[in-house]
mmCIF file of the C-alpha atoms, coordinates in Angstrom:
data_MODEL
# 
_entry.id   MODEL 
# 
loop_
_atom_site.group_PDB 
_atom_site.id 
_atom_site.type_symbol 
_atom_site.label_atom_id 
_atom_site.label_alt_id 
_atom_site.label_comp_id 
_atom_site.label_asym_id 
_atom_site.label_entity_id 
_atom_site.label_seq_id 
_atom_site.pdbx_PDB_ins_code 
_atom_site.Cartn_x 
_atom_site.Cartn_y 
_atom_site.Cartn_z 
_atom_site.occupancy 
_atom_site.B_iso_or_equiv 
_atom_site.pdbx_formal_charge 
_atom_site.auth_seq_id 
_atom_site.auth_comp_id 
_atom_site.auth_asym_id 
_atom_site.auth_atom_id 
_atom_site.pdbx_PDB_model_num 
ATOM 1   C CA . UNK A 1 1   ? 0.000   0.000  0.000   1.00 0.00 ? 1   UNK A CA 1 
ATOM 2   C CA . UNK A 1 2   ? 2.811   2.237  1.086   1.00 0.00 ? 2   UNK A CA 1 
ATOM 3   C CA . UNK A 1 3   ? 4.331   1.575  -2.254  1.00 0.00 ? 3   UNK A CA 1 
ATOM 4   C CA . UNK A 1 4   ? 1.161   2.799  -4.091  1.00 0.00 ? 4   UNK A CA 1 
ATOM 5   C CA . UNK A 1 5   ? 1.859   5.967  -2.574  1.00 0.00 ? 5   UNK A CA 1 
ATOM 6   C CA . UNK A 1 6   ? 5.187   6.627  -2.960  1.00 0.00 ? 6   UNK A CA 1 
ATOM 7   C CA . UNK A 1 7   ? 5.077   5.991  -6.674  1.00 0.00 ? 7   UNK A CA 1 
ATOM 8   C CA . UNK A 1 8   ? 3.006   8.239  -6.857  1.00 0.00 ? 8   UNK A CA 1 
ATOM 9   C CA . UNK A 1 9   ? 4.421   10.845 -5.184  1.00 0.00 ? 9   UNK A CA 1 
ATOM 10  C CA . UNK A 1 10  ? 7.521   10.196 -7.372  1.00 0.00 ? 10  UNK A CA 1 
ATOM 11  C CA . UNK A 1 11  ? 5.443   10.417 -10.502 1.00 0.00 ? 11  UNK A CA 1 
ATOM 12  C CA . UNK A 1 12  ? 4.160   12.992 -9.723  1.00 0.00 ? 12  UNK A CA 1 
ATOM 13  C CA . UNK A 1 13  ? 6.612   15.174 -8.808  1.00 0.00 ? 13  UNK A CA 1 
ATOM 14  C CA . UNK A 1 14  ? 8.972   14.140 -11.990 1.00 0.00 ? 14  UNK A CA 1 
ATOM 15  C CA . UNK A 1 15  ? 5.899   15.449 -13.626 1.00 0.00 ? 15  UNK A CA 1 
ATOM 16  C CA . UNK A 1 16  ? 5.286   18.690 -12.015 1.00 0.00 ? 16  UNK A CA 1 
ATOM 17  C CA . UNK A 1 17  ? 9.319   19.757 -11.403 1.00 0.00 ? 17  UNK A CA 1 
ATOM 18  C CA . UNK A 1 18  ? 9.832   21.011 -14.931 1.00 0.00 ? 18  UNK A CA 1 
ATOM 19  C CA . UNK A 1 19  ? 10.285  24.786 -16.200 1.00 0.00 ? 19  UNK A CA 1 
ATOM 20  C CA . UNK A 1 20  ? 6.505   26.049 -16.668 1.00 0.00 ? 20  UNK A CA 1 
ATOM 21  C CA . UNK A 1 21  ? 4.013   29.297 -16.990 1.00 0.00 ? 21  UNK A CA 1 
ATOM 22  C CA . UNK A 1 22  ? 2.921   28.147 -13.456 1.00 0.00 ? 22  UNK A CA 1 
ATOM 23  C CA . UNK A 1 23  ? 6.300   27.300 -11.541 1.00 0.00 ? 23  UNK A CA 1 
ATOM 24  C CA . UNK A 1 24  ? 7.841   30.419 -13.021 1.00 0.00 ? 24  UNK A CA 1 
ATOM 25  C CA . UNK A 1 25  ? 4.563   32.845 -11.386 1.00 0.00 ? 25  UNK A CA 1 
ATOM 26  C CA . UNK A 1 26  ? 4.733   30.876 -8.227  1.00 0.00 ? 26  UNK A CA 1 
ATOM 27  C CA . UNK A 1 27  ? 8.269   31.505 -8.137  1.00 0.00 ? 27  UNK A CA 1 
ATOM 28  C CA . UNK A 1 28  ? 8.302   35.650 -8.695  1.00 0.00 ? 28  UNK A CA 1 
ATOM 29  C CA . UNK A 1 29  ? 5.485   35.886 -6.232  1.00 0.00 ? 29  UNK A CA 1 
ATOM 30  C CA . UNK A 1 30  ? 7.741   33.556 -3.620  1.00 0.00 ? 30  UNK A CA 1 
ATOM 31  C CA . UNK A 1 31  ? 10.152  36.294 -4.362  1.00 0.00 ? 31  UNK A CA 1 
ATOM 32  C CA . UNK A 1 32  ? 8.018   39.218 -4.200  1.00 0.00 ? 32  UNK A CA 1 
ATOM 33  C CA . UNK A 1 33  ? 6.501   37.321 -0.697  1.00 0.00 ? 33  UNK A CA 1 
ATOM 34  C CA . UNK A 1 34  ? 3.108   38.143 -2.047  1.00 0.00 ? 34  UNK A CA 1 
ATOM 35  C CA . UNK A 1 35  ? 0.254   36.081 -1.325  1.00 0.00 ? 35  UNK A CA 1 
ATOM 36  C CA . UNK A 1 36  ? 2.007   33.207 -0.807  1.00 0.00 ? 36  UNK A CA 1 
ATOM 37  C CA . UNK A 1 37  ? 0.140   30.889 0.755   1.00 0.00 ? 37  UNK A CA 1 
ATOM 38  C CA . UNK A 1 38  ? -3.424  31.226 -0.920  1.00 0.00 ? 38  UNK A CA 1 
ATOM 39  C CA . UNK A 1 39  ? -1.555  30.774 -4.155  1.00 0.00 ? 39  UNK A CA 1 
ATOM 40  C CA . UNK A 1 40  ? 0.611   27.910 -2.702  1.00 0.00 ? 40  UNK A CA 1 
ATOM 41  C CA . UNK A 1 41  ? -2.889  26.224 -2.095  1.00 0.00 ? 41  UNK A CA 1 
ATOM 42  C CA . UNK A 1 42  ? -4.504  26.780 -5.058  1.00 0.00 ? 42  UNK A CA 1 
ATOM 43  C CA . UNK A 1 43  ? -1.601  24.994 -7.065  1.00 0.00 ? 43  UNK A CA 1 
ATOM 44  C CA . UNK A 1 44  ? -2.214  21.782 -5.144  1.00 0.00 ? 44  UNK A CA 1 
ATOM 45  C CA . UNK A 1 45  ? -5.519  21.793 -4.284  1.00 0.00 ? 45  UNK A CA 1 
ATOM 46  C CA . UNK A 1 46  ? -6.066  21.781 -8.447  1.00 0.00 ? 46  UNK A CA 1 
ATOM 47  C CA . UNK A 1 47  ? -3.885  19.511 -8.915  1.00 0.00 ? 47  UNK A CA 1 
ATOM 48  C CA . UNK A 1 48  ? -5.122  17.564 -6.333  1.00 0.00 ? 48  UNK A CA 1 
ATOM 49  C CA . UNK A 1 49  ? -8.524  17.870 -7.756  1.00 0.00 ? 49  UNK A CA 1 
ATOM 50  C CA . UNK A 1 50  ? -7.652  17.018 -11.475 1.00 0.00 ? 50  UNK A CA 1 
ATOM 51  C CA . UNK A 1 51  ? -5.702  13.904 -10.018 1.00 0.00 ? 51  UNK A CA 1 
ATOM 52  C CA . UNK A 1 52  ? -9.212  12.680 -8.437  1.00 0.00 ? 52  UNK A CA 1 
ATOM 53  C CA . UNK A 1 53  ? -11.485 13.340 -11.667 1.00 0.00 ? 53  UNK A CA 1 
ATOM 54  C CA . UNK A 1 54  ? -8.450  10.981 -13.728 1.00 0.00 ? 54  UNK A CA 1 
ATOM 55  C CA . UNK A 1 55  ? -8.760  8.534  -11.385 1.00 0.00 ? 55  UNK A CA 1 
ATOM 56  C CA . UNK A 1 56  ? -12.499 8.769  -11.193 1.00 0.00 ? 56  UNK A CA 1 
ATOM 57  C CA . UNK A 1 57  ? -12.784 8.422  -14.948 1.00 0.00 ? 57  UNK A CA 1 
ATOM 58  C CA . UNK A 1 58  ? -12.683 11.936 -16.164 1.00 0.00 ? 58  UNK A CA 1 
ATOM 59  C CA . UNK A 1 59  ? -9.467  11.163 -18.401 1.00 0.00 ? 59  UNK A CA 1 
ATOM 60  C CA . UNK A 1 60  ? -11.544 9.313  -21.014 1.00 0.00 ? 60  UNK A CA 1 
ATOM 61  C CA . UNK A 1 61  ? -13.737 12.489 -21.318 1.00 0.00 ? 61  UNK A CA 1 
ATOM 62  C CA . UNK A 1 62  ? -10.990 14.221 -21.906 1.00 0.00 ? 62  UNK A CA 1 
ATOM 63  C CA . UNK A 1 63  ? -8.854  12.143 -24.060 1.00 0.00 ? 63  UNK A CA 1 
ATOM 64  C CA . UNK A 1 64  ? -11.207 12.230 -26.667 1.00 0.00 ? 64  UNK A CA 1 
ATOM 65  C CA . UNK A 1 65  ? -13.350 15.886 -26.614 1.00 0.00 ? 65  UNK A CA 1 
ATOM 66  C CA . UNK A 1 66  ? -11.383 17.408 -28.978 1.00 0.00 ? 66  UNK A CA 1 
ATOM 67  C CA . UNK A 1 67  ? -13.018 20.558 -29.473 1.00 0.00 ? 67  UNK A CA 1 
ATOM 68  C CA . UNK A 1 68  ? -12.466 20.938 -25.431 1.00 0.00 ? 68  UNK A CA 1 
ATOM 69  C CA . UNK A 1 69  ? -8.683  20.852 -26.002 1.00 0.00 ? 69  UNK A CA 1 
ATOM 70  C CA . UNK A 1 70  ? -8.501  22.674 -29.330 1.00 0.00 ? 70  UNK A CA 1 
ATOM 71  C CA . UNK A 1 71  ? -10.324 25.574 -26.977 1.00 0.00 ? 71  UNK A CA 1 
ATOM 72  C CA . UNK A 1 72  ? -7.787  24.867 -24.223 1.00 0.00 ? 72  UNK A CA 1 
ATOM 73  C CA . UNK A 1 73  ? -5.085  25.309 -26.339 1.00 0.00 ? 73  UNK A CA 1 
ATOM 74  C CA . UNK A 1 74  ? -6.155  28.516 -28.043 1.00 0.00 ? 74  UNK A CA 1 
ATOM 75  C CA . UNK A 1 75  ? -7.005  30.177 -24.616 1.00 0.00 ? 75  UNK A CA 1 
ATOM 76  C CA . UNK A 1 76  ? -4.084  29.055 -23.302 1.00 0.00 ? 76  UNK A CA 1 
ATOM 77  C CA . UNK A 1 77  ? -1.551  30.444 -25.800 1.00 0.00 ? 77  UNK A CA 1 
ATOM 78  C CA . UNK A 1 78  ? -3.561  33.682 -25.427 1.00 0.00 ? 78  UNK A CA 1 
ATOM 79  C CA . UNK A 1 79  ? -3.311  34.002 -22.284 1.00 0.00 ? 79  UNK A CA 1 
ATOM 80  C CA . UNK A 1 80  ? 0.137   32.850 -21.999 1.00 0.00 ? 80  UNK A CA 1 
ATOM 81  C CA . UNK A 1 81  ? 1.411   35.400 -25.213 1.00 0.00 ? 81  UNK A CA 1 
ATOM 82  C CA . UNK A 1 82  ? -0.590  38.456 -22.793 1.00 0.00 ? 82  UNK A CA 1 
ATOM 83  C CA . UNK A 1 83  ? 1.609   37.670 -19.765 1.00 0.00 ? 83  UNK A CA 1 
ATOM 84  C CA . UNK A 1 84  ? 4.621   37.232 -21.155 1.00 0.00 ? 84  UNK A CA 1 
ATOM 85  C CA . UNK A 1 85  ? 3.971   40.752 -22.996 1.00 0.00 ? 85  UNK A CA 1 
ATOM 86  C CA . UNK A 1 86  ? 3.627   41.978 -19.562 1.00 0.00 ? 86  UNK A CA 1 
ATOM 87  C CA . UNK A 1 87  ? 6.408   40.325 -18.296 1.00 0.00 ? 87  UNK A CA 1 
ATOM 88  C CA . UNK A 1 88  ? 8.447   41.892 -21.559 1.00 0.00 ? 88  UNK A CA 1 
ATOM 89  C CA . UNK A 1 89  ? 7.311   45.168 -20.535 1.00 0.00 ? 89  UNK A CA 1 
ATOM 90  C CA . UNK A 1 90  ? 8.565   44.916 -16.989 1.00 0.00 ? 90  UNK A CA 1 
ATOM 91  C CA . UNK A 1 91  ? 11.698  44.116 -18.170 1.00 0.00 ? 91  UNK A CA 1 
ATOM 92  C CA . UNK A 1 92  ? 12.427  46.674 -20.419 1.00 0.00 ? 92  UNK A CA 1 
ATOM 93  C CA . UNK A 1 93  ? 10.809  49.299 -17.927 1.00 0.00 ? 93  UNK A CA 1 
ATOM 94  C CA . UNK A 1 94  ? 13.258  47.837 -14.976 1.00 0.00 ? 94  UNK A CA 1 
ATOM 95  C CA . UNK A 1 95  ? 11.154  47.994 -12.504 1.00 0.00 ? 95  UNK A CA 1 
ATOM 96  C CA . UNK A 1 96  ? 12.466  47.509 -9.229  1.00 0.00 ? 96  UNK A CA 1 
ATOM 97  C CA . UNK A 1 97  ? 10.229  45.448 -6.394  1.00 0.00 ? 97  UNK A CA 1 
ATOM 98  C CA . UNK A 1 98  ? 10.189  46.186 -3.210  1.00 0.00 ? 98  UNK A CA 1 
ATOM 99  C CA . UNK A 1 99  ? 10.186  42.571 -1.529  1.00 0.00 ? 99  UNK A CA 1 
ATOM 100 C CA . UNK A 1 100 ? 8.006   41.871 1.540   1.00 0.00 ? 100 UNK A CA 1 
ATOM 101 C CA . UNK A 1 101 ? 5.533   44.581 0.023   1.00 0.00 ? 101 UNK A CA 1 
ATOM 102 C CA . UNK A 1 102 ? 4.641   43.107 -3.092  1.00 0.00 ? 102 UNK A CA 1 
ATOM 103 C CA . UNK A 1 103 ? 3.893   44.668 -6.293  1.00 0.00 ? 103 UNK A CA 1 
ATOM 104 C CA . UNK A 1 104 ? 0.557   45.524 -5.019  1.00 0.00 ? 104 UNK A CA 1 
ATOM 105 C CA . UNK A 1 105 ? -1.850  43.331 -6.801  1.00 0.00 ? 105 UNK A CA 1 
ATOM 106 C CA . UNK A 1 106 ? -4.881  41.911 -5.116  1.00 0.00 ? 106 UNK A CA 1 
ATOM 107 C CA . UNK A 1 107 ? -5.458  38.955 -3.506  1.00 0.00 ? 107 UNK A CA 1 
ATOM 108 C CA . UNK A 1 108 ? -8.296  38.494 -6.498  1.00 0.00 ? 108 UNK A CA 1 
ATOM 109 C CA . UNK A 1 109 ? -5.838  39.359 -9.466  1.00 0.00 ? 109 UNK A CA 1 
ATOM 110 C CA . UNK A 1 110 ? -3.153  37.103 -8.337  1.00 0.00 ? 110 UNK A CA 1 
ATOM 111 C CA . UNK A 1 111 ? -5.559  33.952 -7.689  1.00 0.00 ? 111 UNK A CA 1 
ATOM 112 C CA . UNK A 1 112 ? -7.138  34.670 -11.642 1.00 0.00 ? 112 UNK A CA 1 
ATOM 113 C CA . UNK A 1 113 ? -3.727  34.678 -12.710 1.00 0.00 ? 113 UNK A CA 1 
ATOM 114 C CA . UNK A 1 114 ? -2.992  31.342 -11.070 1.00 0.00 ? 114 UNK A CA 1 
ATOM 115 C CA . UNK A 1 115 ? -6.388  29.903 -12.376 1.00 0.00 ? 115 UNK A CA 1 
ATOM 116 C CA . UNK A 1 116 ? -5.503  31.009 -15.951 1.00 0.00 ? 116 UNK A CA 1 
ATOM 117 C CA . UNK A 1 117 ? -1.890  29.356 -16.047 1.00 0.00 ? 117 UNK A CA 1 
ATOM 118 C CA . UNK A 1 118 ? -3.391  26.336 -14.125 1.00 0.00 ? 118 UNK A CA 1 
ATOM 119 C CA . UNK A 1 119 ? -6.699  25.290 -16.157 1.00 0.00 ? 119 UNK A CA 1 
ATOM 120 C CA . UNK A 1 120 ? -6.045  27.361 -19.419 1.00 0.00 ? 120 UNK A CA 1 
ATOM 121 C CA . UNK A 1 121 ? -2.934  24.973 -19.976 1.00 0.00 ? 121 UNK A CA 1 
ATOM 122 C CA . UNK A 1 122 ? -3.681  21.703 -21.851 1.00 0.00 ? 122 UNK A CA 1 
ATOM 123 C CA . UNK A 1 123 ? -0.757  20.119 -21.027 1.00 0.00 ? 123 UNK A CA 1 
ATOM 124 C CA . UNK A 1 124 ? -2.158  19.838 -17.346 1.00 0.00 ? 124 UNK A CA 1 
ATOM 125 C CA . UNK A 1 125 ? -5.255  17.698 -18.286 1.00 0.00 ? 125 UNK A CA 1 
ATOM 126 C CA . UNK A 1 126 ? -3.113  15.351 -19.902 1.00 0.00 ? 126 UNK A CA 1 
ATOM 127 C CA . UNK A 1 127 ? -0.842  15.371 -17.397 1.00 0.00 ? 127 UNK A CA 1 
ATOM 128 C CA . UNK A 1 128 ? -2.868  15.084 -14.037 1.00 0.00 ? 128 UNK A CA 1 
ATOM 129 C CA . UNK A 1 129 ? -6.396  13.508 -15.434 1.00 0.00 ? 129 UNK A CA 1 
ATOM 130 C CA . UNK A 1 130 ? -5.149  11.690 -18.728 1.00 0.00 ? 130 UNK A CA 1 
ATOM 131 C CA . UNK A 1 131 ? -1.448  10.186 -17.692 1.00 0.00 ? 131 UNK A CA 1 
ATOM 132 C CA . UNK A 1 132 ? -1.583  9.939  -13.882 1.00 0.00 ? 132 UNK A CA 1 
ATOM 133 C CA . UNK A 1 133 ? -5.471  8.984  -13.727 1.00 0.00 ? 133 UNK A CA 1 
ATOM 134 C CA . UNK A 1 134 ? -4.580  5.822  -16.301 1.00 0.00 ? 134 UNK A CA 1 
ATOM 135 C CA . UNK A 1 135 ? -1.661  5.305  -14.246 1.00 0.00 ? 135 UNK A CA 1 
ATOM 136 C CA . UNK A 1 136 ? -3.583  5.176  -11.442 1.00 0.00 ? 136 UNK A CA 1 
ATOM 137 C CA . UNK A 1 137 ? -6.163  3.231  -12.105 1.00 0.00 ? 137 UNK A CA 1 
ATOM 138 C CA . UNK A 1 138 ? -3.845  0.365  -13.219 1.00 0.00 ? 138 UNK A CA 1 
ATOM 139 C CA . UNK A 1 139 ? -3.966  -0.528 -9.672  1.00 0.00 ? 139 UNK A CA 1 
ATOM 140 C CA . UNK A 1 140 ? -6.555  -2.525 -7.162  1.00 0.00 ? 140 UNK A CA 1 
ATOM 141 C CA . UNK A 1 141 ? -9.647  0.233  -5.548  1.00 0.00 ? 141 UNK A CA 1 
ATOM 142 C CA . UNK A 1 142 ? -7.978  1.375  -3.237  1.00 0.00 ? 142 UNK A CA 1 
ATOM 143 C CA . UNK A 1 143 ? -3.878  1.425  -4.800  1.00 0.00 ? 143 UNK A CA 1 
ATOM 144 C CA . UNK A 1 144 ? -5.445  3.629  -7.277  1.00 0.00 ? 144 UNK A CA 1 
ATOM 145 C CA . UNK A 1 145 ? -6.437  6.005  -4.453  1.00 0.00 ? 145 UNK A CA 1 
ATOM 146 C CA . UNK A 1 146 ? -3.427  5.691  -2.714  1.00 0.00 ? 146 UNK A CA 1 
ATOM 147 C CA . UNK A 1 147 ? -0.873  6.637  -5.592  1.00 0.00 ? 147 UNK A CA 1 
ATOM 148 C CA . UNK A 1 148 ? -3.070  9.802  -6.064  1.00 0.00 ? 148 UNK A CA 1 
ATOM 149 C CA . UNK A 1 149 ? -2.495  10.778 -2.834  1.00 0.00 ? 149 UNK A CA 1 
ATOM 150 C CA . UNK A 1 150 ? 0.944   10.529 -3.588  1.00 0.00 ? 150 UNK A CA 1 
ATOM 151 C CA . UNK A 1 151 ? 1.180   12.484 -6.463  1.00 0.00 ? 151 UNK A CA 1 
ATOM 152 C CA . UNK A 1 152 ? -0.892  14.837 -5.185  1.00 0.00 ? 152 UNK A CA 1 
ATOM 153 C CA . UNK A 1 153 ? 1.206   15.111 -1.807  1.00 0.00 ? 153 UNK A CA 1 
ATOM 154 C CA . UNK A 1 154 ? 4.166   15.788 -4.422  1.00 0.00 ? 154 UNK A CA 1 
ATOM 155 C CA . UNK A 1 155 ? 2.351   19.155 -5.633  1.00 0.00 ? 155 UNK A CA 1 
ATOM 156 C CA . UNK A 1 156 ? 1.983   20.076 -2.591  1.00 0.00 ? 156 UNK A CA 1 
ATOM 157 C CA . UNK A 1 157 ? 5.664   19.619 -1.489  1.00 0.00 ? 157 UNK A CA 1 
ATOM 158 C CA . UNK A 1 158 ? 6.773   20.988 -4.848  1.00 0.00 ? 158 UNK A CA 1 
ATOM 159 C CA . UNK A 1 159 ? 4.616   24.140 -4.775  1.00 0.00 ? 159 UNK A CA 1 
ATOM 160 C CA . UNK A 1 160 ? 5.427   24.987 -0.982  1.00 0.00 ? 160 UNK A CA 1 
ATOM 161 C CA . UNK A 1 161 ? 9.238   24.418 -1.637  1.00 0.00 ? 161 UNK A CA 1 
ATOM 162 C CA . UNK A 1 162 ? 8.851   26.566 -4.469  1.00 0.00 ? 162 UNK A CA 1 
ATOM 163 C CA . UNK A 1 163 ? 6.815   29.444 -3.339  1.00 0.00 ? 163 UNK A CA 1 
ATOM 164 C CA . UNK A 1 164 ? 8.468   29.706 0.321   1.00 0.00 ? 164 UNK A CA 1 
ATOM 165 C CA . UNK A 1 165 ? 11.615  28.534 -0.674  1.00 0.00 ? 165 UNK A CA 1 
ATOM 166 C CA . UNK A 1 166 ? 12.049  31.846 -3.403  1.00 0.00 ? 166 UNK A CA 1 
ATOM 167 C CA . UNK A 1 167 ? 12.331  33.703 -0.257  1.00 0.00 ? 167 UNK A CA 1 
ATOM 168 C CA . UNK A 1 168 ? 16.080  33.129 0.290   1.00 0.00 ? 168 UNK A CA 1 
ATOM 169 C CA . UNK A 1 169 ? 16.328  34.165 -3.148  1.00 0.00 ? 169 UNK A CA 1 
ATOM 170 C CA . UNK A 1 170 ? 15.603  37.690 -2.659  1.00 0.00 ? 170 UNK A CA 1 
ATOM 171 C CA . UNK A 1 171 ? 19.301  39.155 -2.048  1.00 0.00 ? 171 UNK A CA 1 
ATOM 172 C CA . UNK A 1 172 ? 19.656  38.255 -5.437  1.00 0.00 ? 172 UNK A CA 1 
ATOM 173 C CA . UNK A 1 173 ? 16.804  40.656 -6.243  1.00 0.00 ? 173 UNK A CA 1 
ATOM 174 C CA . UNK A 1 174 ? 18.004  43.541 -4.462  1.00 0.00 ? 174 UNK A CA 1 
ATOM 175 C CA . UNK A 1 175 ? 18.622  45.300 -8.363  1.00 0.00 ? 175 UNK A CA 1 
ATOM 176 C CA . UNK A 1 176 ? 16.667  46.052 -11.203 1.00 0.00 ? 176 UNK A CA 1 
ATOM 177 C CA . UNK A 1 177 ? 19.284  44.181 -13.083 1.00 0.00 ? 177 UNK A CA 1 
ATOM 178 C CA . UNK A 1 178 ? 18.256  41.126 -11.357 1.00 0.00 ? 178 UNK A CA 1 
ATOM 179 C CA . UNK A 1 179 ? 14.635  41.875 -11.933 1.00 0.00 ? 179 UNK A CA 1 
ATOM 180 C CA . UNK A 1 180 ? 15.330  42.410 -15.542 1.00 0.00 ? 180 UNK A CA 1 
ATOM 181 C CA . UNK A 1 181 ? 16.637  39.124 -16.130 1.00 0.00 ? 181 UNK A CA 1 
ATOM 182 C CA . UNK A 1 182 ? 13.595  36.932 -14.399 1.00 0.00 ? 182 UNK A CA 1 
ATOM 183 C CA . UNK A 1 183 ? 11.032  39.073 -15.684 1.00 0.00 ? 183 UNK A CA 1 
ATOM 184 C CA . UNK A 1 184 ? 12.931  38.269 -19.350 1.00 0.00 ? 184 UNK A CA 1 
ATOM 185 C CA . UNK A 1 185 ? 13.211  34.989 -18.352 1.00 0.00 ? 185 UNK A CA 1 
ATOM 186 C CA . UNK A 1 186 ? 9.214   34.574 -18.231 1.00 0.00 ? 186 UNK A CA 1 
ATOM 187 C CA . UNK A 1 187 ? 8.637   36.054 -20.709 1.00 0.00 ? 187 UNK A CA 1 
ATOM 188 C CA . UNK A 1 188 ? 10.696  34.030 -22.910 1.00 0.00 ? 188 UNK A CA 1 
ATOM 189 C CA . UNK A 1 189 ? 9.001   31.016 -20.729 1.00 0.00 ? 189 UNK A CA 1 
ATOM 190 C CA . UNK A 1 190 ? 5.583   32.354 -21.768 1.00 0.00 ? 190 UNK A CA 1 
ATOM 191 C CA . UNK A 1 191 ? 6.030   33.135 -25.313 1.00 0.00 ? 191 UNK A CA 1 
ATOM 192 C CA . UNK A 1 192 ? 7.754   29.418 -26.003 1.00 0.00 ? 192 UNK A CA 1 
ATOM 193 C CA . UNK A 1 193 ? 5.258   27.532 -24.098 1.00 0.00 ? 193 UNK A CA 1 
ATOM 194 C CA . UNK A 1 194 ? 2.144   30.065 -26.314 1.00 0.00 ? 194 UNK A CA 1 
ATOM 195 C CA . UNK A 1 195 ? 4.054   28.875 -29.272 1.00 0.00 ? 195 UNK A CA 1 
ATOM 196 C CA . UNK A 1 196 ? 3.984   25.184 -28.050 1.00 0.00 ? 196 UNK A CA 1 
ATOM 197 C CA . UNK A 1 197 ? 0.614   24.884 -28.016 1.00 0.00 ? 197 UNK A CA 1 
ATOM 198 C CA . UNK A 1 198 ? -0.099  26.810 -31.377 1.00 0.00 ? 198 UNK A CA 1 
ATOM 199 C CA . UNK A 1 199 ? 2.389   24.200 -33.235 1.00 0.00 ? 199 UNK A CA 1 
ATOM 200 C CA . UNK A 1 200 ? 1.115   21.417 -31.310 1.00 0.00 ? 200 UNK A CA 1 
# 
């Protein structure tokens, strides 16, 4: 049983550890120290949630609605081009933070954000619901349940490390040089991953 879990906790964090729209916002706001927490929670409670509907049988639904992911993808790499525009702007503006105080967006604005590069991404259906549901679901009743409580203990571990961790980061980010470069970075992130999906 403890093996279910386990795998998937290893599964799912060799899934989730990987350069994305998603790690790279969780990480400037981990620098920034800016609503943290709720975003920390959001992260894994959606993946946590997608990992359930795969395992409950959701992945087949996906799998084959097409016109579902041919939306997905379109929103996504629309969404995805917008930020990394702003994220291109910021860096040529050089715009210094001030961390601990944030860059003053709401509480509101920073969860949409979250909930655009978390659902608006096709890659994470097919990740969480399609790949670790059938993965899943290769095991006995309650196996199944077990390695999705892994993986989805591995977002949670990832996410946390990621957004709390970026703290220690932050005498790095003391100049706008420094600010330049990861606001650059994402948007070069953003822009690749937009044109991605559009080639896809």
């Amino acid at each position: 049983m403890l093996t279910d879990f386990f795998t998937g906790l290893a599964t799912g964090l060799a899934l989730i550890v990987a350069i994305g729209s998603q790690n790279a916002y969780v990480l400037r706001q981990g620098i920034l120290r800016e609503h943290v927490l709720p975003i920390v929670a959001f992260c894994a409670l959606s993946d946590a949630l997608l990992i359930a509907a795969g395992i409950g049988g959701a992945g087949v639904l996906v799998r084959g609605n097409e016109p579902l992911m041919q939306l997905t993808r379109w929103g996504g790499a629309l969404f995805l081009a917008s930020y990394g525009a702003l994220a291109a702007r910021r860096a040529w503006q050089g715009s210094q933070m001030q961390l601990g105080q944030g860059s003053g967006v709401t509480l509101a604005r920073a969860l949409t954000a979250c909930f655009g590069f978390t659902f608006l991404n096709p890659h994470v259906y097919l990740d969480t619901v399609v790949l670790l549901g059938s993965m899943a679901n290769q095991r006995p009743y309650a196996g199944r349940w077990l390695f999705g409580a892994g993986a989805a203990w591995g977002s949670v571990l990832w996410f946390s490390a990621l957004g709390f961790g970026a703290r220690y980061l932050a005498p790095l980010f003391a100049t706008v040089r420094t600010w330049r470069v990861l606001d650059g970075l994402i948007a070069l992130t953003m822009w690749t991953l937009a044109s991605t999906l559009l080639l896809n």
